[in-house]
C-alpha positions as CSV (number, residue, x, y, z in Angstrom):
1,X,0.0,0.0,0.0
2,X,2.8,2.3,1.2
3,X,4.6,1.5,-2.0
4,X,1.6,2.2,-4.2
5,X,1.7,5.6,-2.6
6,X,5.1,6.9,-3.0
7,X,5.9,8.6,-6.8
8,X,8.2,6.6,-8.9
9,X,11.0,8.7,-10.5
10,X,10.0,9.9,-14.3
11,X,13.4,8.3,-15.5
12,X,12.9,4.7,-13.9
13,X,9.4,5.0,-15.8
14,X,11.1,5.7,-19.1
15,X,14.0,3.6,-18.7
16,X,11.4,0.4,-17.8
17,X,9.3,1.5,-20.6
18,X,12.8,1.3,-23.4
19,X,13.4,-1.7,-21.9
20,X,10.4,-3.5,-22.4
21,X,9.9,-1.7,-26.3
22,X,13.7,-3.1,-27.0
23,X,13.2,-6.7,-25.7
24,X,10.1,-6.8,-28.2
25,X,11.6,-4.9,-30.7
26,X,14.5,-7.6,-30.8
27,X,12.6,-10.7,-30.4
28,X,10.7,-9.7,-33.9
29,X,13.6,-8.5,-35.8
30,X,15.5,-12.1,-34.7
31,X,12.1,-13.5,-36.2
32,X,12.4,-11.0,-39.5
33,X,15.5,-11.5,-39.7
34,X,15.3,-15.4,-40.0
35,X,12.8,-15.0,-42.9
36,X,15.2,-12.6,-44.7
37,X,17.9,-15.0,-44.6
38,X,15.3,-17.3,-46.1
39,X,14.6,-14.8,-48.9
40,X,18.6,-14.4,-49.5
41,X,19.2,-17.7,-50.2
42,X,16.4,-17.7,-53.0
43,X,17.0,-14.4,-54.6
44,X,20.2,-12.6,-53.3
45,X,22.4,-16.4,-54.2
46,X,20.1,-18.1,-57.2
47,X,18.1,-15.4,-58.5
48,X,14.9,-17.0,-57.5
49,X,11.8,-14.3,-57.3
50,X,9.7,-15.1,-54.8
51,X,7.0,-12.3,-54.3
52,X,5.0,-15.1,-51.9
53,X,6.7,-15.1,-48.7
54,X,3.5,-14.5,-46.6
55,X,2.6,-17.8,-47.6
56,X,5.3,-19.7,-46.3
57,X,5.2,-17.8,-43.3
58,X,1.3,-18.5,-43.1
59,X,1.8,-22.4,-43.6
60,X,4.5,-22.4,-41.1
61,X,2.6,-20.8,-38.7
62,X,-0.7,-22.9,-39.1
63,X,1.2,-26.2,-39.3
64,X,2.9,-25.6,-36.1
65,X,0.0,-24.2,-34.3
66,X,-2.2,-27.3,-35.6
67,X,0.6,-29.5,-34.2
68,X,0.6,-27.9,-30.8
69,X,-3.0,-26.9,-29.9
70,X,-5.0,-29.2,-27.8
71,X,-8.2,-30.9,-29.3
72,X,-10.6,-27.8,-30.5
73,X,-12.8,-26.8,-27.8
74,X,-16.6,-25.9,-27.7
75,X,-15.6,-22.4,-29.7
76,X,-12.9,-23.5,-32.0
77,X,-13.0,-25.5,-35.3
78,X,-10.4,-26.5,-36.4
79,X,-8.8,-30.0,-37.8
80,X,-5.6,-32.1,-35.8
81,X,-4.8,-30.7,-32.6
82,X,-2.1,-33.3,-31.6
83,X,-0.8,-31.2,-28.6
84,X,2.9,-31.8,-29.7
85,X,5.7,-30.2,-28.0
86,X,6.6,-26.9,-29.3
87,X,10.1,-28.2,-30.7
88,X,7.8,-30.1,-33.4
89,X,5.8,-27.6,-34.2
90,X,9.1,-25.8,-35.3
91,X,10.0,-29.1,-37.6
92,X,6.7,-29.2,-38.5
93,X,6.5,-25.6,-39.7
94,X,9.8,-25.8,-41.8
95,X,8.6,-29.1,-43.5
96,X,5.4,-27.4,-44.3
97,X,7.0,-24.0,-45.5
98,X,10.0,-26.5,-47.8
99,X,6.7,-29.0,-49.1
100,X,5.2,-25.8,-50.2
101,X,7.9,-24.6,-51.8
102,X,8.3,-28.2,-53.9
103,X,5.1,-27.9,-55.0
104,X,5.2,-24.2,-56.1
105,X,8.5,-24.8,-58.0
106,X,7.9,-28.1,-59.3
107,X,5.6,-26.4,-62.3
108,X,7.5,-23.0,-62.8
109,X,11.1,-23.0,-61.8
110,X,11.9,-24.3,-65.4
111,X,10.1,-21.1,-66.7
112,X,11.0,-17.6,-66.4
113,X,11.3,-15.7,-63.5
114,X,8.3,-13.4,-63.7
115,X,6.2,-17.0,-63.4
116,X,7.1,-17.8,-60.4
117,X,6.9,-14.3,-59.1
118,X,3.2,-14.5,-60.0
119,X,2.7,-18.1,-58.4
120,X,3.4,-17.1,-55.2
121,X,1.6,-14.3,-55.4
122,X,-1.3,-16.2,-56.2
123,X,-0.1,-18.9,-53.6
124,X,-0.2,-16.3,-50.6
125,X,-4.1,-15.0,-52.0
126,X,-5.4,-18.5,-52.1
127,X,-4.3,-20.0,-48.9
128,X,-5.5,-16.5,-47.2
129,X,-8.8,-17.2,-48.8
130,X,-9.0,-21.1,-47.9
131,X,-8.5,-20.6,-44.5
132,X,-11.0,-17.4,-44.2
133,X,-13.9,-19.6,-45.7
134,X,-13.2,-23.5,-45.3
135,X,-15.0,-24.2,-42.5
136,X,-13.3,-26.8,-40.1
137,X,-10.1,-25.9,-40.9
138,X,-8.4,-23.3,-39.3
139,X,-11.4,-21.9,-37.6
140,X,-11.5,-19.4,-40.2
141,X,-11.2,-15.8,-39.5
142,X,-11.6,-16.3,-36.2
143,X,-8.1,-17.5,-35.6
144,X,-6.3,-19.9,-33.7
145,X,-6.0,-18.4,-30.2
146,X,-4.2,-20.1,-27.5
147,X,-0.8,-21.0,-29.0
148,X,1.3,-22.7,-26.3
149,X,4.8,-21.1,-25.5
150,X,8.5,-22.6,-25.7
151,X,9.3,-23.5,-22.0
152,X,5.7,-21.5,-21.1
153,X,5.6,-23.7,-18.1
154,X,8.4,-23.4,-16.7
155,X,8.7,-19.1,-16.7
156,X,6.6,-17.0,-15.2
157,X,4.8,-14.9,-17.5
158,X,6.6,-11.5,-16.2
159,X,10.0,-12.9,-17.0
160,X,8.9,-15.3,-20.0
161,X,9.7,-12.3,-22.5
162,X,13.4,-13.0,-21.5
163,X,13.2,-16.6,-22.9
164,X,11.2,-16.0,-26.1
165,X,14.0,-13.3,-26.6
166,X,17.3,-15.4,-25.8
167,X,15.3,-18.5,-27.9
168,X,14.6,-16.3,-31.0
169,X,18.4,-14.5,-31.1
170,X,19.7,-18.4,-30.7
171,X,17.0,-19.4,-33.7
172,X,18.6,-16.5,-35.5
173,X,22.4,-17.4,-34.9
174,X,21.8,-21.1,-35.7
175,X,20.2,-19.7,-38.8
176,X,22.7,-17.8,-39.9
177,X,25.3,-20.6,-39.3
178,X,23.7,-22.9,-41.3
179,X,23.2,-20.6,-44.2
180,X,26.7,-19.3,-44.4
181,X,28.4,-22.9,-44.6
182,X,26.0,-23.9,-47.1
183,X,26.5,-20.9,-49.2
184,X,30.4,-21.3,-48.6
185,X,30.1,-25.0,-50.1
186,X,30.4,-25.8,-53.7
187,X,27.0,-25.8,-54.2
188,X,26.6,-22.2,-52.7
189,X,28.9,-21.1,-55.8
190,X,26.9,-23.0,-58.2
191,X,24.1,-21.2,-56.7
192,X,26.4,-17.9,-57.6
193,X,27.1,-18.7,-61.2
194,X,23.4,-19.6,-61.7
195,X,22.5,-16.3,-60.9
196,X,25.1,-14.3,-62.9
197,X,24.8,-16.7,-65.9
198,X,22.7,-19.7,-65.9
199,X,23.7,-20.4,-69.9
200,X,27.5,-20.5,-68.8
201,X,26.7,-23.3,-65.6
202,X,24.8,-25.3,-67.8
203,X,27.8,-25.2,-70.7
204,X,29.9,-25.9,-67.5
205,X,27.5,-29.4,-67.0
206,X,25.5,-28.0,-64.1
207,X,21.8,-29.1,-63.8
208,X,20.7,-26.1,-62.7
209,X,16.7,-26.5,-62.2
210,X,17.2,-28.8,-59.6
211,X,19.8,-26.7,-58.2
212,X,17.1,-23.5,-58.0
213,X,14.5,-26.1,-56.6
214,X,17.0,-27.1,-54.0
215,X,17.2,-23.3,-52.9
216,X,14.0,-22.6,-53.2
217,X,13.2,-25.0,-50.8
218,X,15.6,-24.2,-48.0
219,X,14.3,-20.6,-48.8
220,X,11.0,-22.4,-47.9
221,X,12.1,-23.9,-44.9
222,X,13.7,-21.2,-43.2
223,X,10.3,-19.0,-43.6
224,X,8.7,-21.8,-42.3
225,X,10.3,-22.0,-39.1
226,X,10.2,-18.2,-38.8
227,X,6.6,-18.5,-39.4
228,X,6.3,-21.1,-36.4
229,X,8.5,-19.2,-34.5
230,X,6.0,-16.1,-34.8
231,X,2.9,-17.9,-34.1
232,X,4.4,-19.2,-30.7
233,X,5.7,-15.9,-30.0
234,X,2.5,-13.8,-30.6
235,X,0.2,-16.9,-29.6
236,X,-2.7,-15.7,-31.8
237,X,-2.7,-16.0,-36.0
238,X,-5.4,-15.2,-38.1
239,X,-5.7,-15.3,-41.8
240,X,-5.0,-11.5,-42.5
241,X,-2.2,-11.7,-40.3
242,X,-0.1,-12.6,-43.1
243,X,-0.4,-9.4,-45.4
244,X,1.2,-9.0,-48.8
245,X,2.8,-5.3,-47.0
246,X,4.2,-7.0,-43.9
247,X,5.0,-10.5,-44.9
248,X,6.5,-9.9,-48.4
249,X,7.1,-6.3,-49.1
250,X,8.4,-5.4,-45.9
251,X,10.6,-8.7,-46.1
252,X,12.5,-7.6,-49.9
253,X,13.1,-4.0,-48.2
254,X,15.0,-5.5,-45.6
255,X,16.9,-7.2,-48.0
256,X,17.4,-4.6,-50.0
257,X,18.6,-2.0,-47.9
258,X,21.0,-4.4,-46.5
259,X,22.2,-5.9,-49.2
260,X,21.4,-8.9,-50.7
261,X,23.7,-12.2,-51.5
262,X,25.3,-11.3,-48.0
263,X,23.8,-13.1,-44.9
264,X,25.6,-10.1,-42.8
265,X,23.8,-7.1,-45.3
266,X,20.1,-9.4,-44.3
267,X,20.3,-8.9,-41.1
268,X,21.5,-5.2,-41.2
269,X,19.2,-4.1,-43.0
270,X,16.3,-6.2,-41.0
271,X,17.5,-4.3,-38.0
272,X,17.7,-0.8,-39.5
273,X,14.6,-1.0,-41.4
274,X,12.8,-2.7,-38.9
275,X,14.2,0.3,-36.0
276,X,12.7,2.9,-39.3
277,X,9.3,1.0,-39.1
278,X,8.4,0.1,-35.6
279,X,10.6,3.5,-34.3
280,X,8.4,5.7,-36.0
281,X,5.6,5.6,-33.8
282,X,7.5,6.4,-30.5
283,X,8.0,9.7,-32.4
284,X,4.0,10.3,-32.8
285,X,3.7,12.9,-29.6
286,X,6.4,14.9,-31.0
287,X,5.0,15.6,-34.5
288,X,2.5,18.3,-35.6
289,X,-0.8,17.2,-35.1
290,X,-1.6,16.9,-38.7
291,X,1.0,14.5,-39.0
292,X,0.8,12.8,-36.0
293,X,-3.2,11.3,-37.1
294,X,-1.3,10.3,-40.4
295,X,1.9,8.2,-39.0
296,X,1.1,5.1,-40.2
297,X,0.2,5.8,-43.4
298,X,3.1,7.9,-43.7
299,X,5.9,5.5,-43.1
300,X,4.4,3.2,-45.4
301,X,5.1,6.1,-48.1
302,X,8.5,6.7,-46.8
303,X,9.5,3.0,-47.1
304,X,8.6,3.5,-50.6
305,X,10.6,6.1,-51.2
306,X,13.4,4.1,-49.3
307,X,13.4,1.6,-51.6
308,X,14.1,3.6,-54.6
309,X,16.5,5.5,-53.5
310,X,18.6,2.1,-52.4
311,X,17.8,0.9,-56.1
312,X,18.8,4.7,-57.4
313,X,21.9,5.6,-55.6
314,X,22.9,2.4,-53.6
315,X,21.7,-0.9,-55.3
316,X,24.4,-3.1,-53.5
317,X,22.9,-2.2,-50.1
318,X,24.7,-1.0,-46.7
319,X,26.7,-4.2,-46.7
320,X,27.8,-5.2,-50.4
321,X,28.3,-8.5,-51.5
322,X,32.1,-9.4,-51.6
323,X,33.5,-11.0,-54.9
324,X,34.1,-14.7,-54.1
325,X,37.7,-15.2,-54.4
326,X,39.8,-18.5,-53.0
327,X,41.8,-18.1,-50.0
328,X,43.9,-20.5,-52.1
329,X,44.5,-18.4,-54.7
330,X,47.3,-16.2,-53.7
331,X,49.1,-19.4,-52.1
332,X,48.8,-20.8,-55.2
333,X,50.5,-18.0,-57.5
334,X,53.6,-17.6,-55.4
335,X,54.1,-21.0,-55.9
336,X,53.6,-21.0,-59.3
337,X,56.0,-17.9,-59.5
338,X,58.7,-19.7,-57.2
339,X,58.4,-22.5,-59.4
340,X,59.3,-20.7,-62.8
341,X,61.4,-19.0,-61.0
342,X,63.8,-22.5,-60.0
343,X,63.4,-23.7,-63.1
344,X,64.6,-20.3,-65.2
345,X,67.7,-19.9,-62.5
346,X,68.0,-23.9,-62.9
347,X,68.5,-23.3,-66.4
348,X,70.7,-20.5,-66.4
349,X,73.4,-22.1,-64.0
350,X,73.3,-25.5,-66.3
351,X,73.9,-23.2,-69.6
C-alpha cells in the first residue's frame, strides 16, 4: 500500500518503458530477420523471385499451431490438434513451408522468373482465402488463439519475455550458421554462377533447375520455421495476419537496404529497417498534429521512397556482397612464381 503511494522517478518510468519496447523490438527483428535470410538464399544467391513469402510464413505458422494446440474446444473448429511439444511444431513448420515450396517450383522454376513471381503471389491469396472460408479448418477468421509457448511452463509470465528473446536471437544465430556454410560449399557457388549466368553453368555441365528447386526450398524452410516461430511468440494468428505489405514487401526492403547475397547485409538491414518502421511511432507525440493522425500511413510512403533511392543511388545495399575469391589463390600464385622462377635460375646455372 505504502509503495503504491510513493511517486516513482520519471526516469525509472522511461527507462522500464525502453526496456520492455527493445526486448520486443528484438525478439521480432530475430524473427524478421530469420525469414530474410530465407529470402537471401532464393534471390540474393540463385536469382529465385519469390514475391510469396506470406505464404510460407502462413503455412509455417498454421502447421505448427495445428501441431501444438490441444483438441478444439466448444468455440474452435479446427482439424488435428495433436498437442505436440513446441520443438515439433518448429519441424513441423519448416517441413510445411520447404513442401510448399516443392510444390510451387515443381511447375514453374523451369520457366522464367516473372512466373514464379506470380505463383506465389497467387499462392499467398489462395491460402488467405481457404483458411477465411473452409470451414473446419483453421477456424477461419476467427483465428487460432491459445498457442502454447517454448518452456511456457516453466517461466513466469513476467520474465517469459526474456526466454522468447534469448530463444529467438539463438534461432537466429543457428540460422545464420547454417546458411553461411552452405552458401560457402560448392554448391553455394553453383548457386552464384546460376544467378550471374545460368547459360555459362549449364555449358559448365551443371543441372541447374534442380539446383534452384533445391534453394528454393531451403528458402522455404527457413520462412517456415520463422513463421512457427511467430505464431508461438505472438500466440494468436489469423488469416489477415499474413499481409502482402508485412509478410512480403516489408521482407525484400529488408533485403534490399541491407544488401542482398550477404547473410551479414540481411540482417543489417532487417535491424535498420525494422528500428525505421516500428521506431516511427515512439516519435507520434512529437510531431505536428496533422501529421501525427497520419503516422502510419506515412511511413508506409517513406519505405517506398526508401526503396528507390537504395535501387537509385545504392543498389548493393549497406553491406555489399564481396566478390568470391579463393583463399587459395594467392598461395597458389607464389608457388607457381617460385616454381618458374627454379626452373629459369635452374636453367641458367646449367647453360
Amino acid at each position: 500500500m505504502i509503495e503504491a503511494l510513493l511517486p516513482v522517478p520519471t526516469f525509472l518510468v522511461s527507462l522500464s518503458g525502453v526496456m520492455n519496447w527493445s526486448v520486443g523490438f528484438f525478439t521480432t527483428i530475430a524473427i524478421l530477420g530469420i525469414v530474410t535470410l530465407g529470402l537471401n538464399i532464393q534471390w540474393g544467391y540463385t536469382g529465385v523471385f519469390n514475391f510469396g513469402i506470406a505464404a510460407f510464413l502462413m503455412v509455417g505458422a498454421y502447421t505448427s499451431a495445428l501441431l501444438t494446440l490441444p483438441p478444439a474446444g466448444d468455440f474452435q473448429s479446427y482439424q488435428l490438434g495433436l498437442q505436440l511439444p513446441v520443438v515439433v511444431g518448429w519441424l513441423g513448420g519448416a517441413a510445411a513451408g520447404a513442401v510448399l515450396a516443392f510444390l510451387i517450383g515443381m511447375p514453374t522454376l523451369r520457366l522464367r522468373g516473372d512466373f514464379l513471381a506470380i505463383a506465389t503471389i497467387g499462392m499467398a491469396a489462395i491460402l488467405r482465402t481457404v483458411a477465411n472460408t473452409s470451414e473446419g479448418l483453421v477456424n477461419r477468421a476467427r483465428g487460432l488463439n491459445g498457442i502454447p509457448r517454448f518452456m511456457g511452463d516453466y517461466v513466469e509470465p513476467s520474465d517469459y519475455r526474456w526466454v522468447l528473446l534469448a530463444t529467438c536471437v539463438v534461432a537466429l544465430a543457428l540460422v545464420y550458421l547454417l546458411v553461411r556454410a552452405v552458401t560457402q560449399s560448392p554448391w553455394g557457388r553453383v548457386l552464384r554462377a546460376i544467378r550471374d549466368n545460368e547459360a555459362t553453368a549449364q555449358a559448365a555441365g551443371k543441372a541447374t533447375v534442380p539446383y534452384r528447386m533445391q534453394s528454393f526450398v531451403l528458402g522455404g524452410a527457413i520462412m517456415g520455421f520463422a513463421g512457427a516461430l511467430w505464431a508461438h511468440r505472438v500466440g494468436t494468428i489469423a488469416p489477415d495476419s499474413f499481409s502482402d505489405l508485412f509478410g512480403t514487401f516489408f521482407i525484400w526492403t529488408m533485403l534490399i537496404v541491407g544488401g542482398s547475397g550477404n547473410h551479414l547485409g540481411a540482417v543489417v538491414g532487417t535491424l535498420v529497417v525494422g528500428f525505421f518502421w516500428f521506431g516511427t511511432p515512439l516519435i507520434q507525440e512529437d510531431l505536428p498534429k496533422a501529421l501525427g493522425t497520419q503516422v502510419f500511413v506515412l511511413r508506409q510512403f517513406a519505405i517506398g521512397l526508401l526503396v528507390v533511392a537504395f535501387i537509385l543511388w545504392l543498389p548493393k545495399g549497406l553491406v555489399p556482397e564481396q566478390a568470391p575469391v579463393s583463399r587459395f589463390a594467392p598461395t597458389a600464385h607464389r608457388s607457381a612464381l617460385d616454381r618458374l622462377r627454379a626452373r629459369l635460375g635452374g636453367g641458367e646455372s646449367a647453360a
